[in-house]
C-alpha positions as CSV (number, residue, x, y, z in Angstrom):
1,X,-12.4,43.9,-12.6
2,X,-12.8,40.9,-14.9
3,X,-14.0,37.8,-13.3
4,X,-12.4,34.7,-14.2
5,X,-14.2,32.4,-16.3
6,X,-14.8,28.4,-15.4
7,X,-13.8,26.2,-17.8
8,X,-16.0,23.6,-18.4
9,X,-14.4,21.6,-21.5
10,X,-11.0,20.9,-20.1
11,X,-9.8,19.0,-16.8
12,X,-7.0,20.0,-14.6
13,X,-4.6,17.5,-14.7
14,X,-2.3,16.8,-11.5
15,X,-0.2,13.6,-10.1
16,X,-1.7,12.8,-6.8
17,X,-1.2,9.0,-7.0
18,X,0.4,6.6,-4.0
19,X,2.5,3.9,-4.3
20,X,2.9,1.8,-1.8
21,X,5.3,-1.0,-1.5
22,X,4.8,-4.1,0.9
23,X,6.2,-3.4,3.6
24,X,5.7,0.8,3.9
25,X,2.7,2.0,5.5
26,X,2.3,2.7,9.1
27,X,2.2,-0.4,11.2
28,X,0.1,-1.3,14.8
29,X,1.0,-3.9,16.5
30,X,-2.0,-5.0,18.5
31,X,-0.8,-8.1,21.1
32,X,-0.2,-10.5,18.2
33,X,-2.4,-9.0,15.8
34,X,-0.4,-6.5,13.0
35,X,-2.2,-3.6,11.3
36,X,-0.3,-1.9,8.1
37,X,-2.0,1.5,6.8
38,X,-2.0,1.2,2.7
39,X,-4.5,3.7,1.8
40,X,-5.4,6.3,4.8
41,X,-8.4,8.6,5.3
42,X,-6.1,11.3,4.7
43,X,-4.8,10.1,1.4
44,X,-7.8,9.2,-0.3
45,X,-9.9,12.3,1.2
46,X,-11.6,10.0,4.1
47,X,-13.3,8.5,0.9
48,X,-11.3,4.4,1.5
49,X,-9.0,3.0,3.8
50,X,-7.1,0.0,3.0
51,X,-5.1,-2.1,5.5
52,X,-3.3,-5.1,5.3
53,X,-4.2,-7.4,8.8
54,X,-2.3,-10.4,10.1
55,X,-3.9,-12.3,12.4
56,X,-2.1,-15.2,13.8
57,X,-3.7,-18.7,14.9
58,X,-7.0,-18.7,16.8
59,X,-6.9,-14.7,16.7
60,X,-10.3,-12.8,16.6
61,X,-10.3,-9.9,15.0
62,X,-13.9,-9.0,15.5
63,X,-16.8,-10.0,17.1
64,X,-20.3,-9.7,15.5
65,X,-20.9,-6.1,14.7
66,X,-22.0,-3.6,12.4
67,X,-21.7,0.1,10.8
68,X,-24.1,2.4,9.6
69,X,-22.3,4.6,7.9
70,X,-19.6,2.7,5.9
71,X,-19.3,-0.4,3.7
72,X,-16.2,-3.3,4.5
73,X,-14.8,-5.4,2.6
74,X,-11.9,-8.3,3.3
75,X,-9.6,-10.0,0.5
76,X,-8.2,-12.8,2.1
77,X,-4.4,-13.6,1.0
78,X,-3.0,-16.4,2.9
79,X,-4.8,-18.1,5.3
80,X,-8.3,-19.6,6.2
81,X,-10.7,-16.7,7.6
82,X,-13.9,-17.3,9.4
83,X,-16.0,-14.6,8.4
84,X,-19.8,-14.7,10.5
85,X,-22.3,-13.0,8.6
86,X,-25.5,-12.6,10.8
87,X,-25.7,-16.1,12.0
88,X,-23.4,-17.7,10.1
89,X,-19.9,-18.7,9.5
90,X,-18.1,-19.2,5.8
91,X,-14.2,-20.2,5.7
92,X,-13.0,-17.8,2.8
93,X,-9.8,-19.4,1.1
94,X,-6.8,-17.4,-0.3
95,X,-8.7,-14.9,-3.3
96,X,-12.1,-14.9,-1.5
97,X,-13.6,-11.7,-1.2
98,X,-16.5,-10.5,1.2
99,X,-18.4,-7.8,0.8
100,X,-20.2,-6.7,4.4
101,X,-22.6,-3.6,3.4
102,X,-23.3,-1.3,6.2
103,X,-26.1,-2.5,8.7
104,X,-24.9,-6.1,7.8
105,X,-23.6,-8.0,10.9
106,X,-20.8,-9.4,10.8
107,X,-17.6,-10.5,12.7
108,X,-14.1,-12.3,12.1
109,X,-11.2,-14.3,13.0
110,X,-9.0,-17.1,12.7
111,X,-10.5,-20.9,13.6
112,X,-6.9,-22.3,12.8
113,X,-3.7,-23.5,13.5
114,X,-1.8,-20.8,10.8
115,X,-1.3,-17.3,10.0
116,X,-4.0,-15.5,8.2
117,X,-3.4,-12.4,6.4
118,X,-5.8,-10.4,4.7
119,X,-7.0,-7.2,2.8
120,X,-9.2,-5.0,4.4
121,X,-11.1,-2.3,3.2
122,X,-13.4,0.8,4.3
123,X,-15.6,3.1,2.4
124,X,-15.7,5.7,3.1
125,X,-13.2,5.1,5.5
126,X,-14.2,7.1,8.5
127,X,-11.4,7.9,9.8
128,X,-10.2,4.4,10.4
129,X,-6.5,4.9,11.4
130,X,-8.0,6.6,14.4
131,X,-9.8,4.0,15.2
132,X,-7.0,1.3,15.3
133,X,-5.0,3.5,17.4
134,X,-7.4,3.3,19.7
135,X,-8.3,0.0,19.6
136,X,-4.5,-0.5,20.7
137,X,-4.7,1.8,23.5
138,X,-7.7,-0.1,25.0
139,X,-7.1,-3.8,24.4
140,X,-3.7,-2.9,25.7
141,X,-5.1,-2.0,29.7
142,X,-5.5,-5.1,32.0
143,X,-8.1,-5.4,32.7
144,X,-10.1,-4.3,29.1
145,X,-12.5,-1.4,30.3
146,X,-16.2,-2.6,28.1
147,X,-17.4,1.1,28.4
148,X,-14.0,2.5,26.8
149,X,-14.4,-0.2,24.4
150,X,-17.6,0.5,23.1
151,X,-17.3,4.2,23.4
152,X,-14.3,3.4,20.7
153,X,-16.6,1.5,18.7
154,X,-19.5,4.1,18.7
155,X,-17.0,6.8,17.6
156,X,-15.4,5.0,14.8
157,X,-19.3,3.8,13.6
158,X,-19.2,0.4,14.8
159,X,-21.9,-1.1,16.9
160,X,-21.8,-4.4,18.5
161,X,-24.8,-6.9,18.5
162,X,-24.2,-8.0,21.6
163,X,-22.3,-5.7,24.0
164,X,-21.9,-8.4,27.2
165,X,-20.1,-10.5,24.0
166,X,-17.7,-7.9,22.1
167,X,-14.3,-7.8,23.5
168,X,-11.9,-9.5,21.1
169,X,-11.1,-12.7,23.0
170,X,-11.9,-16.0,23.7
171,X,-13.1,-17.6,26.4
């Protein structure tokens, strides 16, 4: 039996590309909050997730956290976002970018009076999708169970600074 030989001077060529218009993707509404999957884990080999977030006026989308494992990065369209950064706050304008390395702290929402929408993107992605499903699950229960919450948060590697202040909401 002859054993097949590697070839290590040509690549295999194959089409695996995505294309995905503006409004496909898989879409979680979270109370007034609206998640579209762009990029999945499954897609891209759990190596990026990209979603498309719209928060709408005086929405948070997260309070100060951080990962270990994974890098995140917003692209903010339309809209002013409040992105807090360890202590603190920038407003990031349409075509800012912010890049939160892992073990960074960091947090987010909307200070104003108008619909932000934004990019936002995980690598590697973790897994993310299953993440806002569950994140739709819990802040959906009245009253918000903290210890579901964070258990949420610790599976999908997020860690909150403060765990008496994480629940998305305002006082």
């Amino acid at each position: 039996m002859e054993a097949i030989k590697e070839n290590f001077f040509e690549d295999n060529l194959a089409n695996q590309a995505y294309i995905i218009k503006p409004n496909e993707g898989e879409k979680i509404e979270l109370n007034t909050i609206s998640i579209s999957f762009k990029v999945t884990s499954e897609m891209s080999n759990d190596q990026l997730g990209v979603y498309q977030i719209t928060l709408p006026p005086m929405a948070i989308g997260a309070k100060l956290h951080y990962h270990r494992f994974m890098d995140e990065t917003f692209i903010v369209n339309d809209g002013v976002l409040t992105v807090q950064v360890g202590d603190k706050e920038y407003q990031a304008k349409p075509g800012t970018v912010a890049y939160v390395p892992r073990f960074t702290p960091h947090g987010f929402k909307n200070d104003t009076d108008k619909t932000v929408k934004l990019t936002l993107i995980f690598n590697p992605s973790q897994k993310r999708e299953g993440f806002f499903k569950g994140l739709y699950e819990t802040l959906n229960e009245i009253p918000i169970k903290p210890e579901k919450y964070l258990k949420l948060y610790n599976k999908y590697d997020s860690f909150p600074v403060d765990t008496s202040n994480m629940i998305p909401t305002r006082e």
